[in-house]
C-alpha positions as CSV (number, residue, x, y, z in Angstrom):
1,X,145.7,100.1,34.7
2,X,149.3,100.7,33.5
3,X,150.5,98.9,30.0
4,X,152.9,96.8,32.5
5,X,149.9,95.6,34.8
6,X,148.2,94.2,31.8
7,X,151.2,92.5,30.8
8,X,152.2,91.3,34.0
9,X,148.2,89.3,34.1
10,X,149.0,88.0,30.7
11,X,152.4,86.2,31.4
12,X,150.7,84.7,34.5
13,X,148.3,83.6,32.0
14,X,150.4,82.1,29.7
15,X,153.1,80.7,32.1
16,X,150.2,78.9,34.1
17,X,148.8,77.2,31.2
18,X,152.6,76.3,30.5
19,X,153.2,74.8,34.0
20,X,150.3,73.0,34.0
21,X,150.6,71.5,30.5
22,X,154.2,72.1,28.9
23,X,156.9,71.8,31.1
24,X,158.0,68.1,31.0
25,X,160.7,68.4,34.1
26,X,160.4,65.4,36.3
27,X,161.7,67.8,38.9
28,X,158.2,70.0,38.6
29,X,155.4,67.9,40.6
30,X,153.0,68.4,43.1
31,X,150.8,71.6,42.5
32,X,152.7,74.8,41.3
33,X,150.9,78.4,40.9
34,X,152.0,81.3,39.6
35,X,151.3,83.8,42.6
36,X,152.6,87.3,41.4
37,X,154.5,88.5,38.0
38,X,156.6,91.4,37.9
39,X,157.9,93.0,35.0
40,X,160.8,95.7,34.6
41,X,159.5,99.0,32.9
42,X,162.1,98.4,30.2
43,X,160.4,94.8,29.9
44,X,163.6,93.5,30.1
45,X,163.1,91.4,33.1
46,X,160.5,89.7,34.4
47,X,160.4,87.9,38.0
48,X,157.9,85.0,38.3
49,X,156.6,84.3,41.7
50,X,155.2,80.7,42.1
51,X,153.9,78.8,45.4
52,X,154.0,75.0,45.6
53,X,152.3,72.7,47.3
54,X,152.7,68.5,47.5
55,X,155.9,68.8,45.7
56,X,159.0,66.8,47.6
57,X,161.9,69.6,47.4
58,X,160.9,73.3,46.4
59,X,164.7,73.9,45.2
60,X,164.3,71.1,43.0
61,X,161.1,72.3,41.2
62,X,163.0,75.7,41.0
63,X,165.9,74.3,39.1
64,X,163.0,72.4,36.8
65,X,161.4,75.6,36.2
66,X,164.5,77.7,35.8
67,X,165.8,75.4,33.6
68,X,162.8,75.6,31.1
69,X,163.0,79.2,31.2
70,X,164.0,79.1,27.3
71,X,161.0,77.7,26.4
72,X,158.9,80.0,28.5
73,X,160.5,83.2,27.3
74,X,159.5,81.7,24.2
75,X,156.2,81.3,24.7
76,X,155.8,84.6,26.5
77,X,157.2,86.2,23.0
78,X,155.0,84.3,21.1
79,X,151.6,85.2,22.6
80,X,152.9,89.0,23.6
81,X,154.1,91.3,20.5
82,X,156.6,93.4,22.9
83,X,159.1,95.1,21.2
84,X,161.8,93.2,24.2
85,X,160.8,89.6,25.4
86,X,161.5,89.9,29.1
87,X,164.4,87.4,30.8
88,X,162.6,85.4,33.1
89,X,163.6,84.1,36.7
90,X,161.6,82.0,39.0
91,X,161.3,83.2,42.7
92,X,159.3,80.7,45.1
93,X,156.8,82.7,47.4
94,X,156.6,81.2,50.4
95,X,153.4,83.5,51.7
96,X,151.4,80.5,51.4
97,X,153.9,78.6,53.7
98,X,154.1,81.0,55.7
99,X,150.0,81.7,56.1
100,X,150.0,78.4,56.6
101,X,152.2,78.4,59.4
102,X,150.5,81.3,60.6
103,X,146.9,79.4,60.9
104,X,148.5,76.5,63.0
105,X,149.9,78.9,65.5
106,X,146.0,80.7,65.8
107,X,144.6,77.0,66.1
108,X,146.6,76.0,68.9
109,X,145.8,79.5,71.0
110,X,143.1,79.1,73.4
111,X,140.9,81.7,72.9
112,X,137.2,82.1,73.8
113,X,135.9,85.1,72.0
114,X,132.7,84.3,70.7
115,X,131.4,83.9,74.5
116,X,133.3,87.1,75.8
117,X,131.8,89.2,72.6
118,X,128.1,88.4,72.8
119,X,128.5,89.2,77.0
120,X,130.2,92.5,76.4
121,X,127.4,93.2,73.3
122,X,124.5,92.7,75.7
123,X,125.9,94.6,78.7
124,X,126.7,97.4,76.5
125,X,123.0,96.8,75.0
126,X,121.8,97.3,78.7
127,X,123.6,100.2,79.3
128,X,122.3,101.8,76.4
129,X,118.4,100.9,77.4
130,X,119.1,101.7,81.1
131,X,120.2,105.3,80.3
132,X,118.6,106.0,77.8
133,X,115.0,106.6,80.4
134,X,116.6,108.2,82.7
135,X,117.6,111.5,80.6
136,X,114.2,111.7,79.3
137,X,112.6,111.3,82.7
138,X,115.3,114.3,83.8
139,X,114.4,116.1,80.8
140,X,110.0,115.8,81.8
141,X,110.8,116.6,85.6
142,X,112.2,120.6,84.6
């Protein structure tokens, strides 16, 4: 595990604790993760991927969280000893979203595959048994 791996886990630490207990924003409701952290090798920049879910307007608990990005660069430098405290943006993932959407499409297919597996399983089950005798019978007879 690279040094920037191990830092990357530790801001989504610290900036999850902060989320969930130190950002005051009005604008910042309904559930908000931290998904994915990336930091630049020069640990000048760091992007912060967050998901939400139950808030009213996603661009609105953006601008909450991008405008308490002072306070969570400052955070981040207090609880990492880096010789640079990276600049931090907030990115909203929408791979929840979109998985989501992804599941209501597959729920409203109609598709009967646990019938057509176990038929297919047992025919090729048969097969196997059927033939099986008959090349040792063909092997006894020469």
């Amino acid at each position: 595990m690279e040094r920037t791996d191990r830092i990357e886990e530790e801001i989504k630490k610290i900036v999850s604790k902060l989320i969930e207990n130190g950002i005051k924003d009005p604008r910042v409701d309904g559930l908000v993760s931290v998904t994915k952290v990336e930091v630049s090798k020069d640990m000048k920049y760091c992007k912060i991927y967050v998901s939400m879910i139950g808030s009213t307007d996603n661009n609105a608990v953006l601008e909450g969280l991008n405008s308490a990005k002072g306070v969570v660069r400052k955070e981040i430098g207090s609880k990492i000893r880096t010789f640079n405290t990276p600049e931090v943006k907030f990115i909203y993932d929408d791979s929840m979203a979109y998985g989501q959407h992804i599941e209501n499409i597959l729920s409203t297919l109609d598709i009967k595959h646990d019938e057509e597996d176990e038929t297919a399983t047992d025919n090729t089950d048969k097969m196997s048994e059927d033939e099986s005798p008959e090349m040792d019978s063909s092997n006894d007879e020469e």
